[in-house]
C-alpha positions in Angstrom: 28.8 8.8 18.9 25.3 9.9 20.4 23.4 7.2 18.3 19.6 6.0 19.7 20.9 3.4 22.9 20.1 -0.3 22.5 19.4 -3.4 24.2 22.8 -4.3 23.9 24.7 -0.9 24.7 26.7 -0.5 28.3 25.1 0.3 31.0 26.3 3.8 30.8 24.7 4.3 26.8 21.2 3.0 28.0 21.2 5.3 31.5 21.9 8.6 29.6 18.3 8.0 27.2 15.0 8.7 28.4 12.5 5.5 29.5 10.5 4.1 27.4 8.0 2.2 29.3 8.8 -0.9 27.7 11.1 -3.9 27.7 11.4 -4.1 24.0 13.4 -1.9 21.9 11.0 0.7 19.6 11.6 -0.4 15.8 12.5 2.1 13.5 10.3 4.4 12.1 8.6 3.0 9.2 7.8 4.6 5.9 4.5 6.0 5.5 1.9 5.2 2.8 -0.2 7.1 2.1 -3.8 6.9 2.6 -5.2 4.9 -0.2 -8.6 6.0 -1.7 -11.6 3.6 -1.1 -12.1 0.6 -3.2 -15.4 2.1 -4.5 -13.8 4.9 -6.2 -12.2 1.9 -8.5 -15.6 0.1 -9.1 -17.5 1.6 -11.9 -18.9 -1.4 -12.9 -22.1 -1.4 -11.0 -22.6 2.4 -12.0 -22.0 1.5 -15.5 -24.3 -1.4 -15.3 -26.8 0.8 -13.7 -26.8 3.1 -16.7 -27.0 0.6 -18.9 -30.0 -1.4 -17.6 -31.6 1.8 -17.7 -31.3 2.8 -21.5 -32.2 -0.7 -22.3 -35.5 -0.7 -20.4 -36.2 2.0 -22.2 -36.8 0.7 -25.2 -38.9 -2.4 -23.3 -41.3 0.0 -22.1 -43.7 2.6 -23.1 -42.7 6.2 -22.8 -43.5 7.7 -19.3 -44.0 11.4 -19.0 -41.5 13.4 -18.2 -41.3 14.5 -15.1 -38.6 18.0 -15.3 -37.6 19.2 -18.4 -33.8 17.7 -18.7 -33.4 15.8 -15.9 -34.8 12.2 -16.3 -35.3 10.1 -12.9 -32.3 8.6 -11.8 -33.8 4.8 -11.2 -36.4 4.9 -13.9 -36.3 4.4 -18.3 -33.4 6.7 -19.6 -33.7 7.7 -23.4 -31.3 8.1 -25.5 -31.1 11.9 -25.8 -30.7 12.0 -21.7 -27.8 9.3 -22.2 -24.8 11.9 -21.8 -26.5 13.6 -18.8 -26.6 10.7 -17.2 -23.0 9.4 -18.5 -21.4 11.9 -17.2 -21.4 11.1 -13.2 -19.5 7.9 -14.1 -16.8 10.1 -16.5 -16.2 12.1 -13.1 -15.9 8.6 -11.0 -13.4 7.6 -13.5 -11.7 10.7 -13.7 -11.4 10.5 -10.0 -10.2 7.1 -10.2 -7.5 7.8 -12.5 -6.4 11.1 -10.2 -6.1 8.8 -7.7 -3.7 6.2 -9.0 -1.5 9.2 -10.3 -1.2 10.1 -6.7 0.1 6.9 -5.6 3.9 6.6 -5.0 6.0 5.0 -7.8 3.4 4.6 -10.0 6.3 6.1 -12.7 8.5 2.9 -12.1 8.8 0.1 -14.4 8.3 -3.5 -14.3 12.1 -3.2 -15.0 12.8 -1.1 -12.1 10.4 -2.7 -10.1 12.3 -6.1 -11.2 16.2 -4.6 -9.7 14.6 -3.6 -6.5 13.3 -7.1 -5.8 16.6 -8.6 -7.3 18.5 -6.2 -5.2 16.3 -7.2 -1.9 16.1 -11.1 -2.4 20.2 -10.4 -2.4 19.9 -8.7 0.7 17.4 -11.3 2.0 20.0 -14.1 1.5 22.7 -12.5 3.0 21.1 -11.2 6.6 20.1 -14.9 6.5 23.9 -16.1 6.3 24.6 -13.6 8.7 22.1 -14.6 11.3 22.9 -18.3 10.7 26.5 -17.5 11.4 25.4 -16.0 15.0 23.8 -19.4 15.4 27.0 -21.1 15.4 28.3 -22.1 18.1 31.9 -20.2 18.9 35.1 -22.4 18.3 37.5 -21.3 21.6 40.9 -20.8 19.7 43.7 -22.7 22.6 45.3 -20.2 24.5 48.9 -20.8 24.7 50.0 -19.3 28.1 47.4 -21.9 29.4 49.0 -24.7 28.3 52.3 -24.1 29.7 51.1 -24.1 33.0 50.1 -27.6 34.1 
């Protein structure tokens, strides 16, 4: 049995392992996440609203030269026939967006599944709390009988 020494192992299980600097026993390795995308690849909104404003301050104003052929400016009036031009860097944000979720773990699971696991854990839950509540308890010292013989 050459398991990872703990606080509570004999002296002769914690003297074979390596120090660790510290008084506390390391916790177990957790799972790693991982790294989740910023929250601007999610918001469209204000690039959507952006685009919007300006196809409808197009109509409110009078037609300004333009400036390159094909490529209207990005703050200013946007007509109609540059609309899909300009769409199309919010279609790659969202496409990105989307990538991104499929990357995130579980993101196949169902609420059902999803549901068991928490079921299954809340269990769990309940019973490391009867079992630390039982360590609470203070220990009932059975009689011995050889004791009581002698007196």
């Amino acid at each position: 049995m050459s398991g990872p020494a703990t606080p509570h192992a004999p002296l002769s299980a914690r003297a074979s392992q390596p120090p660790t600097g510290s008084a506390t026993p390391a916790l177990p390795s957790q799972v790693t996440v991982p790294q989740l995308p910023p929250p601007s690849t999610f918001d469209v909104l204000p690039d959507l609203h952006r685009l919007l404003s300006r196809l409808i301050n197009t109509s409110a104003q009078p037609p300004a030269p333009t400036p390159t052929p094909g490529q209207p400016p990005a703050d200013g009036p946007l007509d109609v026939q540059h609309l899909g031009t300009a769409a199309a860097q919010l279609r790659r944000k969202i496409e990105k967006a989307k990538a991104a979720v499929r990357l995130l773990p579980d993101i196949d699971r169902t609420c059902e599944d999803q549901q068991e696991e928490i079921e299954y854990l809340e269990a769990r839950i309940g019973r490391l709390k009867a079992a630390l509540q039982g360590l609470g308890k203070p220990v009932v010292e059975a009689e011995d009988p050889d004791q009581s013989m002698t007196g």
